[in-house]
C-alpha positions in Angstrom: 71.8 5.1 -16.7 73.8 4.2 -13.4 75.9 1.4 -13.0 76.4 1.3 -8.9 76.9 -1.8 -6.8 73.6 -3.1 -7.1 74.9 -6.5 -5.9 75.5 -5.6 -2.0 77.3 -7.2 0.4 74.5 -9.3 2.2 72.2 -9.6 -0.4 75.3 -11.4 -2.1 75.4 -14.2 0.9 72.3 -16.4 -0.3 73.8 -16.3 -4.2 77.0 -17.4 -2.3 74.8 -20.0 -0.6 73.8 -21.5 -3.7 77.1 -21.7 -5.8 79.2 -22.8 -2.5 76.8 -25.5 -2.6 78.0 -27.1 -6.4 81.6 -26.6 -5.7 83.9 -29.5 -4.8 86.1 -28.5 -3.7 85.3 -25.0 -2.8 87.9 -23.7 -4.8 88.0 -20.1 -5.9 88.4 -18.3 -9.0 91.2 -15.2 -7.3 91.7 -13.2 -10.5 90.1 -13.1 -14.5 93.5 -13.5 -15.8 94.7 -16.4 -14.0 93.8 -20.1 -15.7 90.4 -20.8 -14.5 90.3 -23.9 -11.7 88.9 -26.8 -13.1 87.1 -27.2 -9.9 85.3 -24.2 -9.9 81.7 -24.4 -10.5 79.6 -22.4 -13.3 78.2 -19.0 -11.5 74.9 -19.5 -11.3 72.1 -18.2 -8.5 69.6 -20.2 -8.6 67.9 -19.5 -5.2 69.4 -16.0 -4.9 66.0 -13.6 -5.1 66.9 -10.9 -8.0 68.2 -7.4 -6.4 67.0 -4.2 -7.1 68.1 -1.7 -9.4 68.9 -3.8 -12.7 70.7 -1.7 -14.6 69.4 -2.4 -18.2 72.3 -2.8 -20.8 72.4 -0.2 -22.8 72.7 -0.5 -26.7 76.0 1.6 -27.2 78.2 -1.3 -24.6 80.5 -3.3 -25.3 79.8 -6.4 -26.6 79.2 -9.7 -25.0 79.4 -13.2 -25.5 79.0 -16.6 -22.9 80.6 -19.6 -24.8 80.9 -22.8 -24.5 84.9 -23.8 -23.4 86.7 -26.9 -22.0 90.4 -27.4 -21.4 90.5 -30.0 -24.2 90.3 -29.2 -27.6 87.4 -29.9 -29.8 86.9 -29.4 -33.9 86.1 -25.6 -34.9 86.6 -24.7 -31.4 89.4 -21.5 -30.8 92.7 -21.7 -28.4 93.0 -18.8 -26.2 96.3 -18.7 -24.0 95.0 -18.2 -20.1 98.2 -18.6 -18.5 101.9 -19.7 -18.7 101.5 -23.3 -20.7 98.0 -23.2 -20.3 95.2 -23.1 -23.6 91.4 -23.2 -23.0 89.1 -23.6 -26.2 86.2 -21.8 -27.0 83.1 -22.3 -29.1 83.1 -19.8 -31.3 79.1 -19.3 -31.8 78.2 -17.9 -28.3 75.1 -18.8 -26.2 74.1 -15.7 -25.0 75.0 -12.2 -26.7 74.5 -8.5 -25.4 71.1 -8.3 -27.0 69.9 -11.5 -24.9 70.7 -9.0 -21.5 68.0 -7.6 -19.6 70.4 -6.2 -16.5 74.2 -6.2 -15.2 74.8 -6.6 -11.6 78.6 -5.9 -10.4 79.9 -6.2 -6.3 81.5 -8.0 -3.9 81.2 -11.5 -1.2 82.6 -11.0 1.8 86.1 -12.4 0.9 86.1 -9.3 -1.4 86.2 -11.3 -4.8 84.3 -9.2 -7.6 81.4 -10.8 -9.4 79.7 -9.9 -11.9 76.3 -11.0 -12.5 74.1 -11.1 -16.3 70.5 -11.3 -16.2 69.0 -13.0 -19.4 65.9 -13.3 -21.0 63.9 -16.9 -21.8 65.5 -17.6 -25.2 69.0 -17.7 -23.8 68.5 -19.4 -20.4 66.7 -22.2 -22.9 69.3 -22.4 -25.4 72.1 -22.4 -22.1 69.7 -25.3 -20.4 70.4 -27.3 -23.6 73.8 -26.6 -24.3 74.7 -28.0 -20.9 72.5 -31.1 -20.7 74.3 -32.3 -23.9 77.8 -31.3 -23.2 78.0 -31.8 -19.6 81.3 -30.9 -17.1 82.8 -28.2 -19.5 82.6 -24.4 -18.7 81.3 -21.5 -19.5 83.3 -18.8 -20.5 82.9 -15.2 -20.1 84.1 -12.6 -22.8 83.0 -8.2 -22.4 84.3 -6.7 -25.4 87.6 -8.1 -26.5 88.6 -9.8 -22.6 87.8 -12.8 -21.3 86.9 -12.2 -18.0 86.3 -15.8 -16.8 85.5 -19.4 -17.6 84.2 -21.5 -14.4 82.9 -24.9 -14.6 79.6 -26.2 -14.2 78.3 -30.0 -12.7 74.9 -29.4 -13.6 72.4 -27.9 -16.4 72.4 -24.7 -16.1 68.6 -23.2 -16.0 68.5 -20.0 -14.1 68.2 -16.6 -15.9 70.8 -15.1 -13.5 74.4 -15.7 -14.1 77.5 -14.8 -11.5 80.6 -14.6 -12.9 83.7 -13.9 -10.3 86.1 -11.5 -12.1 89.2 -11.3 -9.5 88.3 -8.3 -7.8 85.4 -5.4 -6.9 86.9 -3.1 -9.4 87.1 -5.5 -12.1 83.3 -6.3 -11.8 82.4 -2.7 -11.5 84.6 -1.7 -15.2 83.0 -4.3 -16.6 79.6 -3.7 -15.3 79.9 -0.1 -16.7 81.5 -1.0 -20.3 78.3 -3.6 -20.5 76.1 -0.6 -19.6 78.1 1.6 -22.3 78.1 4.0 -18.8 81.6 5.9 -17.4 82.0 6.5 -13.5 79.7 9.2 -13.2 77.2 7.2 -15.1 77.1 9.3 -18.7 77.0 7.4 -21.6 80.5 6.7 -23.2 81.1 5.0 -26.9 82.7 1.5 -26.9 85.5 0.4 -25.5 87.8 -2.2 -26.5 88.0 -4.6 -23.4 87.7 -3.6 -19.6 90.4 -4.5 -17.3 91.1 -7.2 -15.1 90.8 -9.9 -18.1 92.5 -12.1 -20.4 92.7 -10.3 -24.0 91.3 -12.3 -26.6 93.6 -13.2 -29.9 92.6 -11.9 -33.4 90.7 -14.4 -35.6 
């Protein structure tokens, strides 16, 4: 399996159409390990047409998890430090999981900001459709293996089955694209790793 950069530079510019759109203001997300702008929207492509060359996630990646997160806390949800004298909480019971994955995308706009996009199947884009009707304006955060990698905001239900994450920079999208895909640089599979780079490590439980 090959993990290249499947998401290319001006097939990018109509997904950048569509999430410049739901930002206000257009404020973005620089790197995975700063605090995530509260005015950044959630990354999703609604009207970008689906490149080619999916790479399929393969079973022996590292794992994956979209929560639910909002700068204020809520009961049973997790703190996770994103910065100096900044928290973020998480809901722990994730939305979509590695095995809800049907491709990784990783590349670059033309500001050079790495994103890195998740294809789903039905049963999560449903349960994320519903999750974000009832608890509108809080984010969705992003975690590959042990990192969160980011945590936008979204205005809107989110119903497409292609997510866009931006994850600082090209190289941080393609690490985790390849970790996802269980894949090393030359494309051979490789066991699990911890976390990619480019990310905020989780805490222990």
């Amino acid at each position: 399996m090959k993990v290249t950069r499947i998401l290319t530079r001006s097939s990018l510019v109509l997904a950048l159409a569509a999430l410049a759109a739901c930002q206000t203001p257009p404020v973005q997300q620089q790197a995975a390990v700063q605090t995530p702008d509260p005015t950044t929207t959630v990354p999703e492509a609604a009207q970008a047409p689906e490149p080619e060359n999916v790479a399929p996630a393969a079973t022996q990646g590292a794992p994956v998890a979209v929560l639910l997160a909002d700068t204020v806390q809520h009961e049973g949800w997790r703190a996770v430090q994103v910065g100096a004298g900044s928290t973020l909480y998480l809901d722990p019971r994730p939305l979509v999981i590695r095995d809800d994955l049907t491709g990784v995308q990783a590349g670059a706009n033309q500001q050079g900001q790495g994103l890195l996009a998740l294809m789903i199947n039905d049963s999560a884009r449903q349960r994320l459709q519903e999750a974000t009707t009832i608890n509108p304006n809080r984010r969705l955060a992003l975690v590959v293996g042990s990192t969160l990698m980011a945590a936008p905001t979204y205005t809107e239900p989110v119903t497409n089955g292609q997510l866009i994450f931006p994850v600082g920079t090209e190289d941080n999208a393609m690490a985790a694209a390849r970790a996802i895909a269980g894949v090393d640089q030359t494309g051979a599979p490789m066991p699990p790793s911890g976390a990619p780079a480019g990310g905020q490590p989780m805490p222990r439980p």
